[in-house]
C-alpha positions as CSV (number, residue, x, y, z in Angstrom):
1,X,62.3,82.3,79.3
2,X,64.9,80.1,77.5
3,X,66.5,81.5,74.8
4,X,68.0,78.5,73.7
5,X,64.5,77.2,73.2
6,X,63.1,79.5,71.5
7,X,66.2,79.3,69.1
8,X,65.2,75.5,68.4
9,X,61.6,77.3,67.1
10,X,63.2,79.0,64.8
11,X,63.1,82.1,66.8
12,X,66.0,84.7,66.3
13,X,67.6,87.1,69.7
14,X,65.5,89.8,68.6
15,X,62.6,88.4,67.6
16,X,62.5,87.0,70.9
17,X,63.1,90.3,72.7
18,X,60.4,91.6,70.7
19,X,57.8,88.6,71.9
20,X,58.7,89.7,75.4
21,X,58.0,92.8,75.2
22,X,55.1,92.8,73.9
23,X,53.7,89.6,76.1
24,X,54.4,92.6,78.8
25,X,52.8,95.7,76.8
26,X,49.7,94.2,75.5
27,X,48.4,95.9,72.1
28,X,51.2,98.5,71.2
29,X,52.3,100.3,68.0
30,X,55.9,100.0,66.8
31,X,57.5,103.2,68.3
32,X,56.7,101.4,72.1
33,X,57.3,98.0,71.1
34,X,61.1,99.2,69.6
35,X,61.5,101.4,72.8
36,X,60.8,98.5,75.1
37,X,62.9,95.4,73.3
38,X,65.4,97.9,72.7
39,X,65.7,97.6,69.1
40,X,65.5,100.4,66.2
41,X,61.9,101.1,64.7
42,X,62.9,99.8,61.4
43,X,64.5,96.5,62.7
44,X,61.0,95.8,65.0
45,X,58.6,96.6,62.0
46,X,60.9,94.1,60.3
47,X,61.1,91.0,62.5
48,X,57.0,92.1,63.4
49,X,56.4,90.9,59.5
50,X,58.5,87.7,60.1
51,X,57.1,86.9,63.4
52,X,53.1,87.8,61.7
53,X,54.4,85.2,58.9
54,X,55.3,82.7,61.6
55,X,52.0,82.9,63.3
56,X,52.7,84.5,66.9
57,X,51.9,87.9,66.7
58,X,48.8,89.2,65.5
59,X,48.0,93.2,64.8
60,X,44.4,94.9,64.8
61,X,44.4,98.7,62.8
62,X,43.4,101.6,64.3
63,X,43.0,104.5,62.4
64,X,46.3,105.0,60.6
65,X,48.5,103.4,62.7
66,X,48.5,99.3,64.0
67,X,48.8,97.8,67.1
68,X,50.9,94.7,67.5
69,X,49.9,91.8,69.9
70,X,52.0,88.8,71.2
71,X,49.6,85.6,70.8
72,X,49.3,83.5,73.8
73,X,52.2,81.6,74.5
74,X,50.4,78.4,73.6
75,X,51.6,79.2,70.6
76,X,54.8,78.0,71.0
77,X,53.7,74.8,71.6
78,X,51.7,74.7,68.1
79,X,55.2,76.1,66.9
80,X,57.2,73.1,68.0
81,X,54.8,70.4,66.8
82,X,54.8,71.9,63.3
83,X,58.8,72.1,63.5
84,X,58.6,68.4,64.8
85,X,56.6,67.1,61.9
86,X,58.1,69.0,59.6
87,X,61.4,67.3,60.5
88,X,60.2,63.7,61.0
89,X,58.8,64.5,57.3
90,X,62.4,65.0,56.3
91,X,64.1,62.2,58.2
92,X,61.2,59.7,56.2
93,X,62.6,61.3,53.1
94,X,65.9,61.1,54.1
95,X,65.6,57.2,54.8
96,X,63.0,56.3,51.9
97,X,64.1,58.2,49.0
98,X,66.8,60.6,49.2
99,X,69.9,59.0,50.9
100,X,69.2,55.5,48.8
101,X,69.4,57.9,45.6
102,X,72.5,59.4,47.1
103,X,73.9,55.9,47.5
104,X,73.5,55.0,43.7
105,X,75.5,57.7,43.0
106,X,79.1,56.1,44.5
107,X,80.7,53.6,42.6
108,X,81.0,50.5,43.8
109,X,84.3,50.8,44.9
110,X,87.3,53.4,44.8
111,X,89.6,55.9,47.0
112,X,86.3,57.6,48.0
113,X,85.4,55.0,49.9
114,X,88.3,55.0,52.8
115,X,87.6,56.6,55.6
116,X,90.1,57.7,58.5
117,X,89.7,58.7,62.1
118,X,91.6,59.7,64.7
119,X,91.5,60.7,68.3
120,X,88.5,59.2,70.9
121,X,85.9,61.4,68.8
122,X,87.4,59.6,65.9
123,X,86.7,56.4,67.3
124,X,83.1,57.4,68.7
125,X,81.9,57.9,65.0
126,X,83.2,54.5,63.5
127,X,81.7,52.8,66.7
128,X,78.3,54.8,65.9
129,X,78.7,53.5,62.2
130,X,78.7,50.0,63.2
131,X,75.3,50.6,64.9
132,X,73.7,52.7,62.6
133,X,74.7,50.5,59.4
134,X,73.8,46.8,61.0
135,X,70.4,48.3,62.7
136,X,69.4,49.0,59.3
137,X,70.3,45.9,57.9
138,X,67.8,42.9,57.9
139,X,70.4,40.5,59.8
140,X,70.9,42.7,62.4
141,X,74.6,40.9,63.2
142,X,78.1,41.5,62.7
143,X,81.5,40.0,63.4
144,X,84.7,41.3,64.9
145,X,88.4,40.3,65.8
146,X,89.8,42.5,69.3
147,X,93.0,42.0,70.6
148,X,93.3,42.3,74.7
149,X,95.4,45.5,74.8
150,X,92.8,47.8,72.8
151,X,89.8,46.3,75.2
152,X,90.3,49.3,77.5
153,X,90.5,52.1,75.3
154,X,87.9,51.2,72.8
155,X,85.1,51.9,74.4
156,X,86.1,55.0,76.4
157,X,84.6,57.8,74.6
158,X,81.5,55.3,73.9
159,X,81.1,53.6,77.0
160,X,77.2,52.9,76.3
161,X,77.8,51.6,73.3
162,X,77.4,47.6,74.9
163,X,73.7,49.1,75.9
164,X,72.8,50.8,72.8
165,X,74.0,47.5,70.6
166,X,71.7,45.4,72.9
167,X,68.9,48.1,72.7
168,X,69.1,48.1,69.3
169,X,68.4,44.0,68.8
170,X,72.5,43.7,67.2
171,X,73.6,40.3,67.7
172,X,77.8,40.0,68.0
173,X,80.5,37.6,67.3
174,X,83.5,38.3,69.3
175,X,87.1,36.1,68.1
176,X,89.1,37.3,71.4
177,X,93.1,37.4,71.0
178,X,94.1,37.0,74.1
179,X,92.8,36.6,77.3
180,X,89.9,38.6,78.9
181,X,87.0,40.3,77.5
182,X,83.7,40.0,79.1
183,X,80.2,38.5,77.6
184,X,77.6,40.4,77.1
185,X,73.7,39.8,76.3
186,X,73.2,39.2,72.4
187,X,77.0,38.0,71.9
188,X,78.8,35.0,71.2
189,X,82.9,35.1,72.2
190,X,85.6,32.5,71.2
191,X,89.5,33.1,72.0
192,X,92.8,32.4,70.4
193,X,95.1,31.9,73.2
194,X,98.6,33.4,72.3
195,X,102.2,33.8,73.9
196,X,104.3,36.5,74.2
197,X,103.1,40.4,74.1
198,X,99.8,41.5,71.3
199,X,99.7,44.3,69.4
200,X,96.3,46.4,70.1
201,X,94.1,46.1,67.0
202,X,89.9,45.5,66.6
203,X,88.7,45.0,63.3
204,X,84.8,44.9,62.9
205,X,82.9,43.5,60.0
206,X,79.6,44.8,59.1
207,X,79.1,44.3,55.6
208,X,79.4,46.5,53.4
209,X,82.6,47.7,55.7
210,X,85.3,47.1,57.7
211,X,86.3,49.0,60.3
212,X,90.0,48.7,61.7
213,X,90.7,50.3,64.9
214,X,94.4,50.5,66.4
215,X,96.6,52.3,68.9
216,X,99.4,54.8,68.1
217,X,101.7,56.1,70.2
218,X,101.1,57.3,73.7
219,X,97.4,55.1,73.3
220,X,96.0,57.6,70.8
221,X,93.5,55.6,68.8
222,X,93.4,55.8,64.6
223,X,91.1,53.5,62.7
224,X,90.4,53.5,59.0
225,X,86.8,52.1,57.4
226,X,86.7,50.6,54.3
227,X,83.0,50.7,52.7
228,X,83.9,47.9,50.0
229,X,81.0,44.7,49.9
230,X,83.8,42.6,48.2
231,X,86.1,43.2,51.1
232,X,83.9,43.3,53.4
233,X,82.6,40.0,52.0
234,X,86.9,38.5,52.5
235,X,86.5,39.6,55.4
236,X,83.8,37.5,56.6
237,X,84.7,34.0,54.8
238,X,88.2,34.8,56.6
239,X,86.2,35.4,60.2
240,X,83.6,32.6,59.9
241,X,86.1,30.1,58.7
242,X,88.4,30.8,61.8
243,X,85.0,30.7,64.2
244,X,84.3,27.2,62.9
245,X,87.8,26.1,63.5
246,X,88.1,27.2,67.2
């Protein structure tokens, strides 16, 4: 049996030794349950109450004493689909009513709302940001500015990220500086040709952000977001202005 597994059912190590032992004893009282998981008396009568609460062991009396009984291991199934809606109850909350609440809390705009990353993990969350934020947004679209020597690091501890965008139904605008860069489905690319070496930088707007994405020293990526609708908003008249011109 996996024990990771049962973990996700909110089964603890014992509790699961316990469930194994008595799927292999049948009907038992405490003193051979204990003896066979290898765990005091007092700890199995313990986790026996939890694991009666949680519905997968049941107990008959008999005369003084009671015998304890794994349930079928169907039950684990039953388990999982009560965790499962029990969880996509919380995510609906989560959406609906308790991260919007959360959200009236910030003020508009203030220190709070900068953000810094660093390192490719760094960069993987800002990249997921950019997903998660437009895909809940009714104009599932946002704009960005890369420059041709950041193209091969960006994506490289995200490289689905082209596949989930496009998954997702996110349309892109791309202004390229410098050469290079590659279409993709559900993008649109324009280029400023330049002369003479380009410093590494990608800025992304998604309203209400920005996210600004550069290269330090040795190619060790920082970026900084700044959740801001006025700059974001800046941002945008200074992007789609430029798009019209080229």
């Amino acid at each position: 049996m996996n024990d990771e597994l049962f973990k996700l059912l909110g089964l603890e190590k014992r509790e699961i030794d316990i469930y194994r032992a008595l799927l292999s004893l049948g009907p038992s009282a405490i003193r051979t349950i204990a003896e066979k998981a290898g765990i005091n008396r007092g700890t199995t009568y313990d986790c026996l109450k939890v694991m009666q609460e949680k519905g997968i062991v049941t107990y008959l009396p008999k005369g003084k004493r009671r015998l304890f009984s794994a349930r079928e291991p169907d039950v684990l199934l039953q388990l999982a689909e009560e965790r499962q809606e029990s969880l996509n109850t919380a995510i609906d909350q989560l959406k609906t009513r308790i991260i919007p609440d959360m959200h009236h809390l910030m003020p508009d705009f203030n220190t709070a709302n900068v953000s810094y990353y660093e390192g490719d993990s760094g960069i993987e969350q800002v990249l997921r940001d950019i997903l998660n934020t437009v895909s809940r947004q009714e104009s599932k679209s946002y704009s960005i500015f890369s420059s041709k020597p950041i193209r091969k690091h960006l994506y490289r501890p995200f490289p689905n990220f082209t596949a989930q965008r496009i998954q997702k139904g996110i349309d892109v605008k791309v202004i390229a500086i410098g050469d290079g860069g590659e279409d993709a489905e559900l993008s649109e690319r324009k280029w400023i040709k330049t002369e003479g070496p380009v410093d590494a930088a990608y800025i992304a707007v998604y309203p209400p952000k920005c996210a600004i994405i550069s290269l330090a020293s040795a190619n060790y990526p920082t970026a900084v977001v700044i959740d801001s609708k006025e700059v974001a908003a800046a941002q945008k008249i200074i992007f789609d202005t430029l798009w019209g011109l080229l």
